[in-house]
C-alpha positions in Angstrom: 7.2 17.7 -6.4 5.3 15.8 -3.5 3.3 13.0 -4.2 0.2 15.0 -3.2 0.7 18.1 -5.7 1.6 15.1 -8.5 -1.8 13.8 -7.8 -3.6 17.3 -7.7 -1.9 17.7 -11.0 -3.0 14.4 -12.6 -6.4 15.4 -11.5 -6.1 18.4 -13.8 -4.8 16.6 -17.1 -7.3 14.0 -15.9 -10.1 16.8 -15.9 -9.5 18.3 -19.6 -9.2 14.9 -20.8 -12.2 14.1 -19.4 -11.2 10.7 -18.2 -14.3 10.2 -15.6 -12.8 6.6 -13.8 -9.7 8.5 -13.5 -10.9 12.1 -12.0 -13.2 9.7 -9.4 -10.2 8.1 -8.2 -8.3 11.2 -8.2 -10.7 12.9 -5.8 -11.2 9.7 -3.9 -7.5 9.3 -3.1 -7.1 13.8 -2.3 -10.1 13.3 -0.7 -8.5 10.3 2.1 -5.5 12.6 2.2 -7.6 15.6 3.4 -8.9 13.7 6.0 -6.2 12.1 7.0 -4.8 15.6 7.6 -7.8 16.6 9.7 -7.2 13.6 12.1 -4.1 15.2 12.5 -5.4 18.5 12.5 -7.9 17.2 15.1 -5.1 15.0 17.5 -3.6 18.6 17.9 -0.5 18.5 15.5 1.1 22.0 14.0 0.4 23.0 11.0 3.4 21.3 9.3 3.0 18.6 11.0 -0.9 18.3 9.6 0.7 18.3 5.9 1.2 13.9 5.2 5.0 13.2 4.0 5.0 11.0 0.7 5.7 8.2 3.0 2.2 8.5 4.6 0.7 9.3 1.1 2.3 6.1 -0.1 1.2 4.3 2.8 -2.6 5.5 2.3 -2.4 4.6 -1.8 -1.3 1.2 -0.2 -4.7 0.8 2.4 -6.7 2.1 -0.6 -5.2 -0.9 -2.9 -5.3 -3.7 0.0 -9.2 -2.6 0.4 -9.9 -2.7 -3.9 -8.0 -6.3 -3.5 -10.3 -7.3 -0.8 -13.7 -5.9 -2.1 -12.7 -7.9 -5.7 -12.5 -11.3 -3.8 -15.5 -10.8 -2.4 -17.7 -9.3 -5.3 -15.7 -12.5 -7.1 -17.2 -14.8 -4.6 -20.5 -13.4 -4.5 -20.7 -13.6 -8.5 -20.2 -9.9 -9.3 -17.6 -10.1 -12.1 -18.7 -6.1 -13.5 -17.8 -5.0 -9.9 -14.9 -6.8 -9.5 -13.9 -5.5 -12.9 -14.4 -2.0 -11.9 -12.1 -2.3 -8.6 -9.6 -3.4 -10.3 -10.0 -0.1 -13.2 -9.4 1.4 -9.7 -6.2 -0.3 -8.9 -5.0 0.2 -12.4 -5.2 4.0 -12.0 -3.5 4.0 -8.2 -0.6 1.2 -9.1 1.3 4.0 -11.4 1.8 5.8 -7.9 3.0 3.3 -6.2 7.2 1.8 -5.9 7.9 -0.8 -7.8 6.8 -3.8 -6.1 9.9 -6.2 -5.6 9.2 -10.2 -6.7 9.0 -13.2 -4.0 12.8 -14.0 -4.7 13.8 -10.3 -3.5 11.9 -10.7 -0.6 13.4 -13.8 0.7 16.4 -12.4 0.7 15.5 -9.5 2.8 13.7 -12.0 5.5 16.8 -14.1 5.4 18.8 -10.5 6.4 16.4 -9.9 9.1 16.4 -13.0 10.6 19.8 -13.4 10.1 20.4 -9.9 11.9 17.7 -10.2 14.8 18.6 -14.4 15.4 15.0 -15.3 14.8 14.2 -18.6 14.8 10.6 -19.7 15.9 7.1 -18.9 15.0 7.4 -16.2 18.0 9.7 -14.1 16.2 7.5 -13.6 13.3 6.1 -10.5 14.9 9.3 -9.2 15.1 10.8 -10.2 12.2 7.7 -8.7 9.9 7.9 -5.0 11.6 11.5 -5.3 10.6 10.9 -6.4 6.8 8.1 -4.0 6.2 10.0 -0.9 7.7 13.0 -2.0 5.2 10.8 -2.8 2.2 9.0 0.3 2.9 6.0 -0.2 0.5 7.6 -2.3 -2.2 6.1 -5.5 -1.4 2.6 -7.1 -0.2 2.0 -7.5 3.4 0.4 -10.7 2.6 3.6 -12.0 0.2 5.7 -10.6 2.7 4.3 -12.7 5.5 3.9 -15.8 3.6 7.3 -15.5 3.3 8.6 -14.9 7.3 6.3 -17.8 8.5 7.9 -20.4 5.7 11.7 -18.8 6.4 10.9 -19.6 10.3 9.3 -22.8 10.3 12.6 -24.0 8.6 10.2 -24.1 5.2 11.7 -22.5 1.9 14.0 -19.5 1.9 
């Protein structure tokens, strides 16, 4: 089953159970993948190629969590707790969708792999050295962890 027919489905069981946060965020999330098949639709793809793999799905579940995270430090900072709290309801009901997301200590050694592999060793490599990461990680870990991590490993910080 793809990750875009589990999601239709969840919006069913969602629906008879009347779970209102979780339908919205149901329909949000088909909703991006709809349009994100209508770019394609509109850059001129075929029709199979219009239909998002679960990688792209996964990667759009990831955007929509990144821009939750970000609106929650800013409703934090502007002293909107209820909102903030409500984002995050959000991300509770998108995370389940989501890989596993692998802890700072797997990550290090993955960026000591890649550096090891590509012979990275200055603050110009980091570029380089994060495509590399995020195409292996593939989703499991935060952009923001993840380069946090490649900056320390190649300024000869902690790894």
């Amino acid at each position: 089953m793809s990750l875009r027919d589990q999601l239709a489905e969840e919006l069913k069981v969602a629906f008879k159970n009347q779970e209102e946060k979780k339908v919205g965020v149901l329909r949000l999330l088909l909703s991006a993948v709809k349009n994100r098949e209508l770019e394609k639709r509109a850059a001129g793809k075929t029709e199979e190629e219009q239909q998002l793999t679960n990688e792209e799905i996964l990667t759009l579940l990831q955007s929509e969590v990144k821009k939750r995270k970000e609106a929650i430090k800013q409703y934090e900072q502007g002293g909107r707790p209820e909102l903030a709290a409500k984002e995050q309801e959000e991300i509770d009901v998108i995370w389940p969708y989501l890989p596993e997301q692998l802890s700072e200590e797997e990550i290090k050694k993955v960026v000591r792999s890649v550096v090891a592999k590509n012979g990275a060793s200055c603050a110009k490599d980091i570029g380089t050295v994060m495509a590399a990461v995020m195409k292996e990680l593939k989703g499991q870990a935060d952009g923001n962890l993840v380069s946090t991590v490649v900056k320390n490993a190649l300024a000869g910080g902690e790894n």
